[in-house]
C-alpha positions as CSV (number, residue, x, y, z in Angstrom):
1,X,1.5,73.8,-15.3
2,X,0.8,70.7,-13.1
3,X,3.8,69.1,-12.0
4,X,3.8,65.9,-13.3
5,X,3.7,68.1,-17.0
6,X,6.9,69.6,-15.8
7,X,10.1,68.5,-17.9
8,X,13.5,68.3,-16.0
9,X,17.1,68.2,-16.9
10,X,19.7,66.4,-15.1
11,X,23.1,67.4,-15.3
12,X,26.2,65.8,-13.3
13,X,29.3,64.3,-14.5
14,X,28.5,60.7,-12.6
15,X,26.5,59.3,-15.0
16,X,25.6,56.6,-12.0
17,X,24.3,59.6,-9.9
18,X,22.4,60.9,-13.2
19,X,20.9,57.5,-13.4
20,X,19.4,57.4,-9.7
21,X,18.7,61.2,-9.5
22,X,15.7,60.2,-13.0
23,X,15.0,57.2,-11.7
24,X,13.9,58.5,-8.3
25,X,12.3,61.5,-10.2
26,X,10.7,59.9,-13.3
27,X,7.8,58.4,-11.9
28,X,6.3,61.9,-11.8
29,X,8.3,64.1,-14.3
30,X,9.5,63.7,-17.7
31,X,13.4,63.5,-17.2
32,X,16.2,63.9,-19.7
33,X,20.0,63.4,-17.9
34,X,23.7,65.1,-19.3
35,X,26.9,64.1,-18.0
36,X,29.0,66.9,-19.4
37,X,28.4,70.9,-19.7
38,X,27.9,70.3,-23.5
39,X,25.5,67.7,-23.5
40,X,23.6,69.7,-20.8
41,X,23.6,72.5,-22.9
42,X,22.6,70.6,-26.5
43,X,19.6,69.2,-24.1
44,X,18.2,72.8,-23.1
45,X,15.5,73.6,-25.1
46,X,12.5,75.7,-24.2
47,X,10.6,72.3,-22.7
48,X,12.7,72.8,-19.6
49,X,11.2,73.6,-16.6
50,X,13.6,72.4,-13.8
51,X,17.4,72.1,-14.4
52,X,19.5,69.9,-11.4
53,X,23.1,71.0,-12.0
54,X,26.3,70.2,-10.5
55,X,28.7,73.2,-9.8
56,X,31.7,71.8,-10.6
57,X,32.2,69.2,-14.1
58,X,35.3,68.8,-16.4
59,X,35.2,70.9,-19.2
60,X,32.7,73.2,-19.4
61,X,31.5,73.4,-15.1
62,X,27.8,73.9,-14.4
63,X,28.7,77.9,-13.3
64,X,29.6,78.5,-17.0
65,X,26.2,76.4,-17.8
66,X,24.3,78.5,-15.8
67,X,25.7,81.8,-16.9
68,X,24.7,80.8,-20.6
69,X,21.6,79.3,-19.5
70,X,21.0,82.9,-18.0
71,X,22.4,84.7,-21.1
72,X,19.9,83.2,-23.4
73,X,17.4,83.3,-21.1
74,X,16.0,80.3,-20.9
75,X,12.7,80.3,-18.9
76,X,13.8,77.5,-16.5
77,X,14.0,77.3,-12.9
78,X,18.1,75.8,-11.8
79,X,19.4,74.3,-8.6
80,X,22.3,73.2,-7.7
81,X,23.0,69.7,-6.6
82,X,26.5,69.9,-5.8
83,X,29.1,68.5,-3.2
84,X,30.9,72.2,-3.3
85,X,29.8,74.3,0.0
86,X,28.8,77.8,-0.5
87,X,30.8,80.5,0.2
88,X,30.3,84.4,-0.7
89,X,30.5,83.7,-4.6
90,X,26.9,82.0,-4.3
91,X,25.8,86.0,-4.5
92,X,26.7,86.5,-7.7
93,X,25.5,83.4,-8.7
94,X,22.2,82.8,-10.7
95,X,20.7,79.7,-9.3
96,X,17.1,79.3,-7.8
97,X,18.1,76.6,-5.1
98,X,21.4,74.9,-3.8
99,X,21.6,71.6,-2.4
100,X,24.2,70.1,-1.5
101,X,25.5,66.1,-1.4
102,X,24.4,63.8,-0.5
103,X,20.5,64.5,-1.3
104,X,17.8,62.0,-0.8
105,X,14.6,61.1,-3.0
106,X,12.7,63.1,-0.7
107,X,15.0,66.4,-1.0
108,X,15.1,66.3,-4.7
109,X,11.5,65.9,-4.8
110,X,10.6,68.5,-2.6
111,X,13.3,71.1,-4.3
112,X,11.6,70.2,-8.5
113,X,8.0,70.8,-7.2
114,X,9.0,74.0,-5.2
115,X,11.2,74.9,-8.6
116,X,7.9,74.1,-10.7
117,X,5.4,76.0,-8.3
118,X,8.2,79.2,-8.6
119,X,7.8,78.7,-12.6
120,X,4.3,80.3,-12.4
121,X,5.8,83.4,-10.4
122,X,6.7,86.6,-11.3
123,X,9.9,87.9,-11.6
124,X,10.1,89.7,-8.8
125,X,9.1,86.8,-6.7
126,X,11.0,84.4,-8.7
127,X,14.1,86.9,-7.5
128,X,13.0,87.0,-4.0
129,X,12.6,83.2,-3.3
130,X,16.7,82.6,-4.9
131,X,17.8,85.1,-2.9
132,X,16.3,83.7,0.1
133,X,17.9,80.8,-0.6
134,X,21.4,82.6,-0.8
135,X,20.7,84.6,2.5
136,X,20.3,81.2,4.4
137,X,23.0,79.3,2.8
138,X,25.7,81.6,3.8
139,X,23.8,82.6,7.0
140,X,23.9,78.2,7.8
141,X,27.3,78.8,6.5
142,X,28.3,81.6,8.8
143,X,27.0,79.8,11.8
144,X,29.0,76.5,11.0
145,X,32.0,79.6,10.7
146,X,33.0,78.3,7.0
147,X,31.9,81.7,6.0
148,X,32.4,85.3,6.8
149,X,28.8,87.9,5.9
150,X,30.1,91.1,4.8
151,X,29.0,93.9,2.8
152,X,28.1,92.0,-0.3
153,X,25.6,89.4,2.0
154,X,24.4,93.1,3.8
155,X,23.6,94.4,0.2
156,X,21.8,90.9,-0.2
157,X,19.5,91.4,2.9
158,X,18.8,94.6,1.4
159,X,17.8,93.4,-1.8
160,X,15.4,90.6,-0.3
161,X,13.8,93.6,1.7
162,X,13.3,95.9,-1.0
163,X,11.8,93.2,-3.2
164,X,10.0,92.0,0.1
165,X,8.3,95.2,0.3
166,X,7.7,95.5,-3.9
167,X,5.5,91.9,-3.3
168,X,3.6,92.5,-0.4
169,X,0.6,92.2,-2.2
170,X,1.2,89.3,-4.3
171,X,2.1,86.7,-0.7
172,X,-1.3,85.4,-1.5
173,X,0.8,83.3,-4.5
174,X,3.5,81.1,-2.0
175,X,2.9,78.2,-1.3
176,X,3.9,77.2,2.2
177,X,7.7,76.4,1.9
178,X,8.4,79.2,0.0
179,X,6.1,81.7,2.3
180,X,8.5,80.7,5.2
181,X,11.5,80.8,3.2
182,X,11.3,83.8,2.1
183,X,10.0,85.6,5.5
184,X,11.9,83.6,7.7
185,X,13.8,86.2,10.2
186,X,13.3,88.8,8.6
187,X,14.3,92.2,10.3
188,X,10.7,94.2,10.8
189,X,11.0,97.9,10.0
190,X,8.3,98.4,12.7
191,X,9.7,96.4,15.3
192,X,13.0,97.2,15.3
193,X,14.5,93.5,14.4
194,X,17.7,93.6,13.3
């Protein structure tokens, strides 16, 4: 699928943010916007490639969306576009990409075409890039000392390596950002990194 094929779903409960966030991206995707949980989920249909999601909405939030998006597995690829920092609870969460507010034109470009490229993955490496994007949340988080790593980010690391390891021979598939996403720091077996 060529990106400018790729259909994406808006979802945030200020329908004036809704409005900017298709306007900046309609020029090279076809864009469909919901300002409630409901609408968000009447609008999911198996078109979707991209959903942008706010975390937290009046009535139904865009965690319970995602859980149900995941639940009927829908074949879409969903960040969150949210003004809500992360904290440990982004683990269990089943997002491909978290950004948080303010974003630009540039950033929510940037995060739909990786989320379109990712579509065409397996699902092995579709696991390994959201995780990624989980480790250096809370690892950004950690260093601003919002959040605490415990166990649960440990059993995260783990994960990423044991799926690092399972895709080895697929890296030929990343594209750039998500090549150095996904590798980024690390620990080396071999080397002794930590």
């Amino acid at each position: 699928m060529t990106d400018e094929g790729a259909h994406v779903l808006v979802v945030d409960d200020d329908e004036a943010l809704t409005d900017v966030y298709a306007a900046w991206l309609s020029e090279r995707y076809a864009v469909e916007t919901a300002t409630t949980g409901e609408a968000a989920l009447n609008n999911l249909t198996a078109a979707v490639d991209v959903v942008l999601l706010d975390r937290r909405m009046p009535g139904l939030s865009g965690e319970e969306v995602l859980t149900r998006i995941r639940r009927a597995e829908y074949d879409c690829r969903v960040a969150m576009v949210t003004g809500v920092r992360p904290s440990r609870d982004v683990i269990n969460l089943g997002f491909d990409e978290y950004l948080i507010k303010p974003v630009d034109r540039d950033e929510l470009h940037t995060v739909v075409n990786t989320l379109v490229d990712r579509s065409t993955y397996d699902d092995d490496l579709q696991e390994l890039y959201a995780l990624a994007s989980k480790r250096a949340l809370l690892e950004t988080e950690a260093e601003r000392g919002d959040v605490e790593l415990d166990g649960s980010y440990q059993d995260l690391v783990n994960r990423i390596q044991e799926l690092r390891e399972r895709t080895d021979d697929t890296v030929t598939e990343f594209g750039f950002d998500d090549f150095r996403v996904a590798f980024r720091d690390l620990p080396d077996e071999n080397t002794g990194g930590d």
